[in-house]
C-alpha positions in Angstrom: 90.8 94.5 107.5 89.1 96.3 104.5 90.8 95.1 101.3 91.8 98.0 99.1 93.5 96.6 96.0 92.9 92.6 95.0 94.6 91.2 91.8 92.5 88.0 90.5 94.6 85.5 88.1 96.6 88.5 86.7 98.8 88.0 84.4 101.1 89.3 81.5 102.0 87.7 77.7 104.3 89.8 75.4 102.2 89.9 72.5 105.1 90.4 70.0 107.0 87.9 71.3 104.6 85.6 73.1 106.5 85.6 76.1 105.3 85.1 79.5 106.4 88.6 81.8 104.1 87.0 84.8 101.8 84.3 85.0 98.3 84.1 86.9 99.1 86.1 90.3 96.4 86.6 93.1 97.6 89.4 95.4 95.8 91.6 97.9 96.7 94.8 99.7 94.6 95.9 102.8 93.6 99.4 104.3 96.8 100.6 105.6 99.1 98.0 104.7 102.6 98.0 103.5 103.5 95.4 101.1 107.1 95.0 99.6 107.6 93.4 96.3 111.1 91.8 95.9 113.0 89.5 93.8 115.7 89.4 90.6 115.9 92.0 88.2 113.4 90.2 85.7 111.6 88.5 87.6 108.1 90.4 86.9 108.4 92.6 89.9 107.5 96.0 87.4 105.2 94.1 85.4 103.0 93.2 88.8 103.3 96.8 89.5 102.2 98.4 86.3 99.3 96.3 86.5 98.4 97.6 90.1 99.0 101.4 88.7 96.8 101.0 85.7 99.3 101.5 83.5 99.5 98.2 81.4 96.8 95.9 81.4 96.9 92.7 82.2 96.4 89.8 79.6 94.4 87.7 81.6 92.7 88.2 85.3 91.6 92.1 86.4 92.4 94.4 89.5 89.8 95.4 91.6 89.6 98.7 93.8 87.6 98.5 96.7 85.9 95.7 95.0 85.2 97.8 91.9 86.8 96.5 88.3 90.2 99.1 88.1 91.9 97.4 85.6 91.1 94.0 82.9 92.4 93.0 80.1 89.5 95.2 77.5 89.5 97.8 80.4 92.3 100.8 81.6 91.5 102.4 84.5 88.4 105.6 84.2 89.7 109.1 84.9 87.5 109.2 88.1 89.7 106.5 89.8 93.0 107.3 88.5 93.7 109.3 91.9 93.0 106.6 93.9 96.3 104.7 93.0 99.4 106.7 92.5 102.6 106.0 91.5 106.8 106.9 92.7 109.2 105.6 90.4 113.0 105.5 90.6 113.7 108.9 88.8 111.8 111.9 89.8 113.1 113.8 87.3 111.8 111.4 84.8 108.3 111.5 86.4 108.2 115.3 86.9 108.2 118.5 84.8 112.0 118.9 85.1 111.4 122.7 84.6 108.0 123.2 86.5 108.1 124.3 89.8 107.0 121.1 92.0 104.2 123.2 93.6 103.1 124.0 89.9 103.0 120.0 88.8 101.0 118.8 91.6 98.6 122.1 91.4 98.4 120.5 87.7 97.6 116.9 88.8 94.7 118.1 91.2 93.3 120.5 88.5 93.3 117.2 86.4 92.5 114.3 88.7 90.5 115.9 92.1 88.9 119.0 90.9 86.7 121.2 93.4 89.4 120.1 96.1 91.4 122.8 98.2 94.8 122.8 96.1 96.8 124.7 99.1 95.5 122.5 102.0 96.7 119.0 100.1 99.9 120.2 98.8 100.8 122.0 102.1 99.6 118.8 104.1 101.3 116.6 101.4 104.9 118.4 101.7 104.4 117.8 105.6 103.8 113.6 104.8 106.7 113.5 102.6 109.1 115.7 105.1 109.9 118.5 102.3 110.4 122.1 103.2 108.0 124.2 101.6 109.9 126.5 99.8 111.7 123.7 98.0 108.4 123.3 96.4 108.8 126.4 94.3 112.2 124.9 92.7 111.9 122.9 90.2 113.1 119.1 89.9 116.6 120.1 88.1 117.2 122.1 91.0 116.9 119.4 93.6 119.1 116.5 95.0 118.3 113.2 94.1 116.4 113.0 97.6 114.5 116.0 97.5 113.5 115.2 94.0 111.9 111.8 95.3 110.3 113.4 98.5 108.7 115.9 95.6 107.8 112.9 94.1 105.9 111.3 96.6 104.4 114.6 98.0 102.3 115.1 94.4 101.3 111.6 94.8 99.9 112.0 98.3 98.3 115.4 97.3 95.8 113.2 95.3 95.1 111.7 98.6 95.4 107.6 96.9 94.1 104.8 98.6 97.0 102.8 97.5 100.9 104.4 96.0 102.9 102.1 94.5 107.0 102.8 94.7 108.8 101.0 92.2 112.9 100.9 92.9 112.3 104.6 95.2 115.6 104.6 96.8 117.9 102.4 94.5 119.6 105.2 93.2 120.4 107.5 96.1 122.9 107.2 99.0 122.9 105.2 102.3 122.0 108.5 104.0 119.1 110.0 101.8 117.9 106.5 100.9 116.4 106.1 104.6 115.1 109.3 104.5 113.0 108.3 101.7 112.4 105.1 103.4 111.2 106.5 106.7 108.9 109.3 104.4 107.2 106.5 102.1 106.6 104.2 105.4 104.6 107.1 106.8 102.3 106.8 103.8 100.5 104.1 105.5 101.1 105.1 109.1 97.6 106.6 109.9 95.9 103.6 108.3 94.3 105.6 105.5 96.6 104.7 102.9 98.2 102.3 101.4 101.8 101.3 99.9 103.1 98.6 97.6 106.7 98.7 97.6 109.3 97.1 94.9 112.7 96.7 95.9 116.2 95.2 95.7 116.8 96.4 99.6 115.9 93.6 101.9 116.5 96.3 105.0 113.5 98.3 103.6 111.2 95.2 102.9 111.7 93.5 106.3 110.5 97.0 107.6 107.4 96.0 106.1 104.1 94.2 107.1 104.6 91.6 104.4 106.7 90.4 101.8 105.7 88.8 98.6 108.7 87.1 96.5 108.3 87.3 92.3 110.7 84.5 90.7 110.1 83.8 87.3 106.9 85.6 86.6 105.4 83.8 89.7 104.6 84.9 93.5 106.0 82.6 94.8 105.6 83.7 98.6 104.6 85.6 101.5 105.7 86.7 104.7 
C-alpha cells in the first residue's frame, strides 16, 4: 500500500524545561488506513499527533507526506499542503467560530486552503461523509449538541478533501449513544480508501475497530497491532 504519512526519528524536548514529551518515534500511516493511537493521559499521545498535524515541530526527526518533507525541526508545514492533513479535536466549539454558521467556516477554510475548488459540491458532499443534516449547517456551533458540533467538525475537515485527519480524544466527551455516532462517522473517513485517519483515544472499543493499534508509554511507541 501507498504510504501517505511516515514519521522518521521524531521526537519532542521541552525547551524550557528540557524535558523529554516523546523520544525518537518511526510511524507510518498508509492510503486508506485507520490507525488508533492509545495509552495514559501523558504518555505523548498529543505530542505524536501535533507533530502529524503540523502544528508543533518536532525537535529531532521530520514527517514526510507522500514522501515530501511536511514537517522538521527548521520547517512548519507550506500553505500549499496544509489541506492535505486535517485535524478534529475534542471540543468543536473550541475549534470552530462558535458564532459562524458552520457552512460559513468551512466556505472560509476552502477560500483559504483549496482555492478555485467548487465550495457547494465539497461541503454538501462533506456533510453527507460526516452524516449531518444540511440545514444544521446554517446554525452555528453554540447552537449544536455536543455530537452535531463534532460531526460539523469533521465535515470542514473532509471538505478540504485531506489525505490524512487526525482526531485527537473525538468522542471522550459525549455520551454512549452520540459517541458511536461519531465513531461510525470518522471510520467512514477511510472507508473508500482515499483517505486516511489517525485516531487518539482512551476508548479501547473504538481502537480495536481499527486496522492497527500503536501503544505510546512514556514518550515511546512502544507497539503495534
Amino acid at each position: 500500500m501507498t504510504t501517505i504519512l511516515r514519521a522518521a526519528e521524531v521526537g519532542f524536548v521541552h525547551r524550557s524545561t528540557g524535558t523529554v514529551a516523546l523520544h525518537p518515534t518511526d510511524l507510518h500511516i498508509a492510503a486508506g488506513e485507520t490507525v488508533a493511537l492509545v495509552g495514559s493521559s501523558g504518555a505523548g499521545k498529543s505530542t505524536l499527533a501535533e507533530i502529524a498535524l503540523g502544528l508543533r515541530r518536532p525537535s529531532s526527526g521530520h514527517v514526510l507526506l507522500s514522501g515530501e518533507v511536511f514537517n522538521a525541526p527548521r520547517r512548519s508545514p507550506r500553505a500549499e499542503q496544509r489541506h492535505r492533513v486535517q485535524g478534529v479535536g475534542q471540543d468543536a466549539a473550541a475549534s470552530l467560530p462558535p458564532r459562524t454558521p458552520i457552512s460559513t467556516t468551512i466556505r472560509r477554510a476552502l477560500a483559504r486552503l483549496a482555492p478555485g475548488c467548487d465550495h457547494q459540491r465539497r461541503i454538501t458532499s462533506a456533510a453527507e461523509r460526516a452524516r449531518i443534516p444540511r440545514d444544521l449547517l446554517d446554525r452555528a456551533p453554540r447552537d449544536l449538541s455536543g455530537g452535531q458540533g463534532q460531526r460539523a467538525a469533521i465535515a470542514r475537515a473532509l471538505a478540504l478533501e485531506p489525505d490524512l485527519v487526525v482526531a485527537d480524544e473525538p468522542t471522550s466527551a459525549l455520551d454512549p449513544d452520540t459517541a458511536g455516532q461519531v465513531a461510525d462517522a470518522l471510520l467512514d473517513i477511510a472507508s473508500a480508501g482515499d483517505r486516511s485517519l489517525l485516531l487518539v483515544t482512551h476508548d479501547t472499543a473504538l481502537a480495536a475497530r481499527c486496522d492497527r493499534i500503536l501503544t505510546v508509554a512514556q514518550g515511546r511507541l512502544t507497539s503495534s497491532v
